[in-house]
N, CA, C and O of each residue as an XYZ file, in Angstrom:
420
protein
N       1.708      6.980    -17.259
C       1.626      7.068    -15.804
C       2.208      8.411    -15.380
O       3.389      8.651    -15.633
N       1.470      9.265    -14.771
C       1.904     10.295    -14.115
C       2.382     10.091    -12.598
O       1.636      9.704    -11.699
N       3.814     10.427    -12.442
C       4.348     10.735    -10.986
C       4.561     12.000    -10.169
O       5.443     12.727    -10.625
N       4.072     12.346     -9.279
C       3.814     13.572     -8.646
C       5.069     13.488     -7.270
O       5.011     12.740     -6.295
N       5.825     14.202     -7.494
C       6.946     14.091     -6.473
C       5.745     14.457     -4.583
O       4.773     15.151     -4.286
N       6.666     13.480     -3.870
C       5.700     13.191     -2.696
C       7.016     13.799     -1.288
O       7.007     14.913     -0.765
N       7.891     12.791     -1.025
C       8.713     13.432     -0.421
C      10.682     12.624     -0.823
O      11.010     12.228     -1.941
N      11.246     12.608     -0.068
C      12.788     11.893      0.050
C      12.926     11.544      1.182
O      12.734     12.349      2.093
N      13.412      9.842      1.502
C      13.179      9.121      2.774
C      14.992      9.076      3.119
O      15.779      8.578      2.314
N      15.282      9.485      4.006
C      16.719      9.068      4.546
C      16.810      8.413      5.564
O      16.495      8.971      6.615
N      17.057      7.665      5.580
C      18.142      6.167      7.066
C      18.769      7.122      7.545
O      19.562      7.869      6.971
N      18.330      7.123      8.933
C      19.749      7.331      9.930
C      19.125      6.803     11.043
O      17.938      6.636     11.321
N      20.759      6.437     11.967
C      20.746      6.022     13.343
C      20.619      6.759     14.288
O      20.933      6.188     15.333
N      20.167      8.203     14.474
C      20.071      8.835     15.142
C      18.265      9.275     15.592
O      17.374      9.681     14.845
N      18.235      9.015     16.980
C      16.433      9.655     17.112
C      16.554     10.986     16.997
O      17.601     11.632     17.051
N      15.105     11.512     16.787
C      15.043     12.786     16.632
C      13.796     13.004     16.972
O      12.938     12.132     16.837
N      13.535     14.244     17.476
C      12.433     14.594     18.467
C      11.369     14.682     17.833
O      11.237     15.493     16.917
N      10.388     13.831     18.226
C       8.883     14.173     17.605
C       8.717     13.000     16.524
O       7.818     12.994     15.683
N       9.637     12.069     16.643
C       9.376     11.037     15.647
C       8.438     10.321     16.072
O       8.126     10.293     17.262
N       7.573      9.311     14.715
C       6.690      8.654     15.363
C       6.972      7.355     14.676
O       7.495      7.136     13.584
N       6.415      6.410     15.748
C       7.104      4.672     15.459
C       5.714      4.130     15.244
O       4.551      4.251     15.628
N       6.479      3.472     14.424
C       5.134      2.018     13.324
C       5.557      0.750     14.319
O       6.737      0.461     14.516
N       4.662      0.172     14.804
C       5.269     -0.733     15.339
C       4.986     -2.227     14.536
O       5.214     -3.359     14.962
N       4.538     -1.904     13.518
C       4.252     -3.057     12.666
C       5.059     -3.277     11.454
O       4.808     -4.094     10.568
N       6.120     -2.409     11.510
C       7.299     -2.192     10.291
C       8.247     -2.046     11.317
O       9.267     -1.759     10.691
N       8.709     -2.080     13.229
C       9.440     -1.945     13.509
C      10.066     -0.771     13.050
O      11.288     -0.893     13.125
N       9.690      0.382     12.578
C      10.265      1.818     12.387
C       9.959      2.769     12.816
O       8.930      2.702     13.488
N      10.769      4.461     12.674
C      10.263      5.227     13.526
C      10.341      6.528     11.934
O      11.198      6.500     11.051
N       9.376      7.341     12.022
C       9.739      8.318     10.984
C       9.092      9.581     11.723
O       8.373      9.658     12.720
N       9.650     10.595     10.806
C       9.469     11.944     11.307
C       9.718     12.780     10.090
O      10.822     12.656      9.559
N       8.919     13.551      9.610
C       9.635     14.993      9.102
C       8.611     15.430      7.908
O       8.049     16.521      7.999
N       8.390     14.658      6.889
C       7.996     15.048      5.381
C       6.993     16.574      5.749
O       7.137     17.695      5.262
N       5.926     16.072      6.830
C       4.676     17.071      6.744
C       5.517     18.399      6.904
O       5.363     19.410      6.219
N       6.564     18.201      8.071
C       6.969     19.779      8.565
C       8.269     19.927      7.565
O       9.183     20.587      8.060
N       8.474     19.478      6.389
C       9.716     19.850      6.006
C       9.416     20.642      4.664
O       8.863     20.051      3.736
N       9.703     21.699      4.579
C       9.378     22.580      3.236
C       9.734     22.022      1.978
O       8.993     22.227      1.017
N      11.478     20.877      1.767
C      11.379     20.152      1.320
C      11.021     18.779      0.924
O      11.722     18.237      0.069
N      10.010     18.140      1.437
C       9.464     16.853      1.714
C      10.996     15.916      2.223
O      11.744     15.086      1.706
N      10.903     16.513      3.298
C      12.168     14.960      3.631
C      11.608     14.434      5.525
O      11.314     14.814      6.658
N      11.805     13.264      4.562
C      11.516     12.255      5.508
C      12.490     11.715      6.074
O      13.340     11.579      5.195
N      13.055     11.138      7.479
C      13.923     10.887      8.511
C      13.421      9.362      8.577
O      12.202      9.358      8.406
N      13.836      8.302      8.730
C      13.473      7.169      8.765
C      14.591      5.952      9.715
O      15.615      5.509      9.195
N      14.292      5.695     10.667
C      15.191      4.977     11.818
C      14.813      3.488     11.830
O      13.661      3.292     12.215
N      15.383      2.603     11.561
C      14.677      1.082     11.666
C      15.283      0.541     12.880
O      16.382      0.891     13.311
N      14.420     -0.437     13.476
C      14.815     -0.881     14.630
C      15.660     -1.997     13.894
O      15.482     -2.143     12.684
N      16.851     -3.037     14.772
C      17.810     -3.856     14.126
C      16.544     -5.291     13.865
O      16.955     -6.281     13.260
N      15.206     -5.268     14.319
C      15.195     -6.241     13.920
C      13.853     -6.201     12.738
O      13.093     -7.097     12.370
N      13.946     -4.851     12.377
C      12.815     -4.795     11.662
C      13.098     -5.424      9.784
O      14.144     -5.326      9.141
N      11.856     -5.997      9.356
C      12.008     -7.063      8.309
C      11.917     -6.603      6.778
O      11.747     -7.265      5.755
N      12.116     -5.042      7.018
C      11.973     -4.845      5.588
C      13.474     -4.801      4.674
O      14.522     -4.985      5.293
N      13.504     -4.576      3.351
C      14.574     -4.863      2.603
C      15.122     -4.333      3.327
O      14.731     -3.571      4.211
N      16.900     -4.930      2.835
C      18.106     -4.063      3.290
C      17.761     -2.516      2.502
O      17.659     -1.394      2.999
N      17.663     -2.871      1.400
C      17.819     -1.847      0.408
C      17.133     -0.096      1.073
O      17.515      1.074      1.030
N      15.829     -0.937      1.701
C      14.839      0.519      1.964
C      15.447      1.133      3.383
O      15.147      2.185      3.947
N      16.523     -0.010      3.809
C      17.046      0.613      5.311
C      18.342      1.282      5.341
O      18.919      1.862      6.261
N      18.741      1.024      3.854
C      20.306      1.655      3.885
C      20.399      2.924      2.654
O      21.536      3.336      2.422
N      19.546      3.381      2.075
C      19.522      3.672      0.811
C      18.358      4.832      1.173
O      17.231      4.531      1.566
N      18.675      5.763      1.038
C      17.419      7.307      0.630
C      16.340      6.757     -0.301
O      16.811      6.234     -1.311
N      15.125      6.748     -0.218
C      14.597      6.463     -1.476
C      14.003      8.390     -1.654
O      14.399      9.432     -1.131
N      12.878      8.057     -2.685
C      12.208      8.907     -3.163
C      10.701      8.647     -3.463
O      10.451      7.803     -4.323
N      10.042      9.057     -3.064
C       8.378      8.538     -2.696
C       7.928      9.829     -4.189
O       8.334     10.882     -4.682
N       6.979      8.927     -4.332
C       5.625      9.611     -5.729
C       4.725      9.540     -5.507
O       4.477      8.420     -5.063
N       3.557     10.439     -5.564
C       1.902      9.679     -5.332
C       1.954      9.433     -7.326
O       2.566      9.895     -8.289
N       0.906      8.435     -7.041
C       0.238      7.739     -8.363
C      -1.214      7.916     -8.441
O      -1.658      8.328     -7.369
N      -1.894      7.785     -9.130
C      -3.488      7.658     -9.325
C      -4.029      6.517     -8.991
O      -5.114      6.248     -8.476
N      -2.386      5.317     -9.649
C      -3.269      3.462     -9.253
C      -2.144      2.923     -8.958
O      -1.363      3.053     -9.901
N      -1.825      2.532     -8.332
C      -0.641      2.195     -7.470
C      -0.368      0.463     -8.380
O       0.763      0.065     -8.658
N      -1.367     -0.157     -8.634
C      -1.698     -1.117     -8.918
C      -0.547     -1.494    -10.322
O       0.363     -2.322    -10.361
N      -1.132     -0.318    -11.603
C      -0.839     -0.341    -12.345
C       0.746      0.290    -12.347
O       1.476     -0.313    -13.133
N       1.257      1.152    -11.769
C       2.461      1.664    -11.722
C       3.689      0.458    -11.433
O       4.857      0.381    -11.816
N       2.775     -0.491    -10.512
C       3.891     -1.433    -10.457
C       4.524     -2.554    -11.306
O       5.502     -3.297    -11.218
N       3.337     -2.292    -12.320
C       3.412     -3.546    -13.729
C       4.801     -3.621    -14.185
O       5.395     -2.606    -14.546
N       5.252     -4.583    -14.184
C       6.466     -4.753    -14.569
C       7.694     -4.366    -14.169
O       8.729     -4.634    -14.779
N       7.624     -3.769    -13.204
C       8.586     -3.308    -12.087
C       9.203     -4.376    -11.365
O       8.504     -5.387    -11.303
N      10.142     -4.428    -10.889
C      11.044     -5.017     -9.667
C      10.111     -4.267     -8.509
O      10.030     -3.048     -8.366
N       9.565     -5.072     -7.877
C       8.440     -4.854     -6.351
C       9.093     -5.536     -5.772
O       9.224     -6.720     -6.080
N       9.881     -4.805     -4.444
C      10.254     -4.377     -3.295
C      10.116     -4.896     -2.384
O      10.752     -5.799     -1.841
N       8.970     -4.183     -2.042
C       7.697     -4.387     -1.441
C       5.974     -4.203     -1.565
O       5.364     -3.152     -1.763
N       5.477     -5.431     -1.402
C       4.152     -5.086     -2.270
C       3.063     -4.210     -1.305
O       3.038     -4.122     -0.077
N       2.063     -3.520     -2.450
C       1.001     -2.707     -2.146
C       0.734     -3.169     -0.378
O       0.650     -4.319      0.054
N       0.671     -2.294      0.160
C      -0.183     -1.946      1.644
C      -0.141     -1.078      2.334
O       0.682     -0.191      2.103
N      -0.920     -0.997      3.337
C      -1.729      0.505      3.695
C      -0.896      0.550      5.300
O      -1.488      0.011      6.235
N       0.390      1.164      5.544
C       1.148      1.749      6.614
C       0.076      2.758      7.651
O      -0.051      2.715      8.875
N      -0.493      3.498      6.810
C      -1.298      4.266      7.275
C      -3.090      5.099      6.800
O      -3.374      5.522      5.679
N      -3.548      5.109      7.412
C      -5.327      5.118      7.079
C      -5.337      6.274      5.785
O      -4.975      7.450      5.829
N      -5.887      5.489      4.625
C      -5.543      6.884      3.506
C      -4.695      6.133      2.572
O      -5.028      6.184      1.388
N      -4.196      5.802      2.724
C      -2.989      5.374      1.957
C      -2.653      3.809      1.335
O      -2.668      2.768      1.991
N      -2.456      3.900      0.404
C      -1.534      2.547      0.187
C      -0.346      2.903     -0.783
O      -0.392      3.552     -1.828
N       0.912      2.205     -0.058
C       2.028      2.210     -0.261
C       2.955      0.699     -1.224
O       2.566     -0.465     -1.121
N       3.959      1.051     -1.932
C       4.347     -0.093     -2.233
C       5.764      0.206     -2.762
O       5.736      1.388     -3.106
N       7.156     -0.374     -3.021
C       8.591      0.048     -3.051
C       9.272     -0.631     -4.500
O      10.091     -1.532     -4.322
N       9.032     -0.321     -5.587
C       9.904     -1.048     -6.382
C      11.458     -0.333     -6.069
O      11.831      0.660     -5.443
N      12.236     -1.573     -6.986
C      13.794     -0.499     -6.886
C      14.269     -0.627     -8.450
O      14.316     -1.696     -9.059
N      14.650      0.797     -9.048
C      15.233      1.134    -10.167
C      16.628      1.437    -10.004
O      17.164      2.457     -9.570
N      17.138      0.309    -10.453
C      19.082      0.396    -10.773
C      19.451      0.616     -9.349
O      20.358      1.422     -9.142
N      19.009      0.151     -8.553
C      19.571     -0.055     -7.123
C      19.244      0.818     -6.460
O      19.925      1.030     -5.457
N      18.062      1.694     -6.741
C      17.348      3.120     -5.841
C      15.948      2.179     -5.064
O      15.769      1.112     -5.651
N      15.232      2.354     -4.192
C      14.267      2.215     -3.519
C      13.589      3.530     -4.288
O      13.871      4.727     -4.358
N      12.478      2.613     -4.862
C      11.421      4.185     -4.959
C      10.224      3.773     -4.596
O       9.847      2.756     -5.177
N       9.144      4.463     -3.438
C       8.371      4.799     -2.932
C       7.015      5.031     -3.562
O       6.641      6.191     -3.733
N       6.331      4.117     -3.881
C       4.658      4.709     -4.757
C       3.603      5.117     -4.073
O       3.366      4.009     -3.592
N       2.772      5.789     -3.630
C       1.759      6.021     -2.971
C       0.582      6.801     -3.780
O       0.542      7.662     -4.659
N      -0.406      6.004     -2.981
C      -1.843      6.424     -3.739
C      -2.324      6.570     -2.642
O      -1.959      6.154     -1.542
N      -3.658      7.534     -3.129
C      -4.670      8.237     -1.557
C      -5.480      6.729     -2.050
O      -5.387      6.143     -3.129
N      -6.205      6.407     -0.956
C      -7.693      6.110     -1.171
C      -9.167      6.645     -1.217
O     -10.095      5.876     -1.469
C-alpha cells in the first residue's frame, strides 16, 4: 500500500476567518488548500458525534489508491464516506494517533 502525505488536522477552539462548516459532521475546517504546509484547522461544535479521539488529537491525513483495502485490518475509527464530492474519507487510529485515509473518486 502506498501512502501519499495529504495534509495535518489540528483541534482548536478558536474560529478563524474563512472557515467553512459541515453541517453534517457538526464541524468547521479551514486551511490545508491555502497552507504551504498542508495544515488543516478543525473546530467541532460540543455536540458533534464524531470520536473523542479525532476531536482532541492532530491527526495526519494520506491519499490511498483504495481506501477499501488500506483499512483491512486496521482499528476503523470511522468508516469509509464521502464528506465531500470527490472524495471518500475514512479514520483508523494507530497507537492512539487518528490517521486520516482519503481516496479521489
Amino acid at each position: 500500500m502506498k501512502y501519499r502525505y495529504h495534509h495535518i488536522g489540528i483541534p482548536t477552539r478558536q474560529p478563524i476567518k474563512g472557515e467553512t462548516y459541515l453541517p453534517e459532521y457538526r464541524l468547521f475546517h479551514f486551511g490545508y488548500e491555502d497552507s504551504e504546509f498542508g495544515i488543516e484547522w478543525m473546530r467541532y461544535e460540543d455536540d458533534c458525534s464524531l470520536p473523542e479521539i479525532v476531536k482532541t488529537i492532530p491527526h495526519v491525513a494520506f491519499e490511498v489508491d483504495d481506501i477499501y483495502e488500506a483499512i483491512k485490518g486496521r482499528q476503523v475509527i470511522i468508516e469509509p464516506n464521502s464528506p465531500s464530492q470527490g472524495i471518500i474519507v475514512a479514520f483508523i487510529e494507530e497507537q492512539g494517533v487518528p490517521i486520516e485515509l482519503i481516496q479521489e473518486k
